[in-house]
N, C-alpha and C positions, 0 to 999 in steps of 0.2 A: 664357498664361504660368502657371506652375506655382505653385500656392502653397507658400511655405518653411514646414517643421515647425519645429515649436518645441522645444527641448530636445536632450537626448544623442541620436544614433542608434541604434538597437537592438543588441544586442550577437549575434555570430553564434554564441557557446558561451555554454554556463551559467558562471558564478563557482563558487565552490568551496564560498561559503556556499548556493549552488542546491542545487549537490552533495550536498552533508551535510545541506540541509533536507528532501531529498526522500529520503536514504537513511534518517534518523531517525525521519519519516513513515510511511515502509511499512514499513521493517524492526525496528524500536523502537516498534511504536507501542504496545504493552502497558507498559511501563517510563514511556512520555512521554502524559500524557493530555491537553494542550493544547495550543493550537498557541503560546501562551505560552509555555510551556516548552521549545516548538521554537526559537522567536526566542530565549530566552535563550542553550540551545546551541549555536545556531549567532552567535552575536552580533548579531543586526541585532534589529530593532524589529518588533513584532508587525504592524504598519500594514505594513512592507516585505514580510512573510511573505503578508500578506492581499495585496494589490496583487500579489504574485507565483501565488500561486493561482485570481484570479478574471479576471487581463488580461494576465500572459503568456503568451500561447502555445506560447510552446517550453518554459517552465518546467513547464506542462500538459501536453505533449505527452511529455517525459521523464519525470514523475510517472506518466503513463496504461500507460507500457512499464514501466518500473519494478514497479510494481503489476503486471502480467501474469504478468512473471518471479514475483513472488513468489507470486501465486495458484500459477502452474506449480511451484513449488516444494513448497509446502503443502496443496495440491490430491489429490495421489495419497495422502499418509497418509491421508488423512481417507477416502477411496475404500476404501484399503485395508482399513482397520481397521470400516469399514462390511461389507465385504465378511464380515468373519473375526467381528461380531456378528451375522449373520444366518446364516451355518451353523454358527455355536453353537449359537443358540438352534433351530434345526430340527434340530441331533441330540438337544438337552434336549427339543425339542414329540416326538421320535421313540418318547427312552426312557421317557417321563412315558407316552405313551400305550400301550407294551406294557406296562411294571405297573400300571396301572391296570387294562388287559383281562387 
C-alpha cells in the first residue's frame, strides 16, 4: 500500500507570482539587489521566494531557461564589442610601431 502525501499536490504550471519572480531575477537583476526586494515585488514572503529556488523543480527548471535566453541575448554584445577592442588596439599596436621606426 502506497503511502499518502501530505499537503497540496504539486502544481503543473508556475503562478504568475513564479512568473514575475523569475523575470525580475534575470532580467532586473541590476535595478533589484536582493531577493527581498524580489519577494516584496512580487508579493509573497522571502521564505516563499527561498523555498521556490532551492525545492521547486520546475520553478528551477524555468529560472535555468530563462537565464540561457538571457545570457543568449547579452552574450553576443559583449563578443562583439570584444571583437572591435582588439582590432582597435592592433591598428593603434600597428601605427605606434611605424612612428616610432
Amino acid at each position: 500500500m502506497k503511502r499518502r502525501r501530505r499537503g497540496r499536490p504539486p502544481r503543473k504550471e508556475l503562478t504568475d507570482a513564479q512568473r514575475l519572480a523569475i523575470e525580475i531575477m534575470v532580467w532586473h537583476w541590476k535595478t533589484v539587489r536582493t531577493h527581498e526586494d524580489v519577494a516584496k515585488r512580487c508579493g509573497i514572503s522571502r521564505i516563499a521566494l527561498y523555498k521556490w529556488r532551492t525545492r521547486n523543480k520546475r520553478f528551477q527548471r524555468e529560472y535555468d531557461r530563462e537565464m540561457k535566453r538571457y545570457l543568449n541575448v547579452t552574450r553576443p554584445r559583449l563578443r562583439y564589442s570584444r571583437n572591435d577592442l582588439l582590432s582597435d588596439f592592433k591598428l593603434l599596436e600597428k601605427a605606434m610601431t611605424t612612428w616610432l621606426n
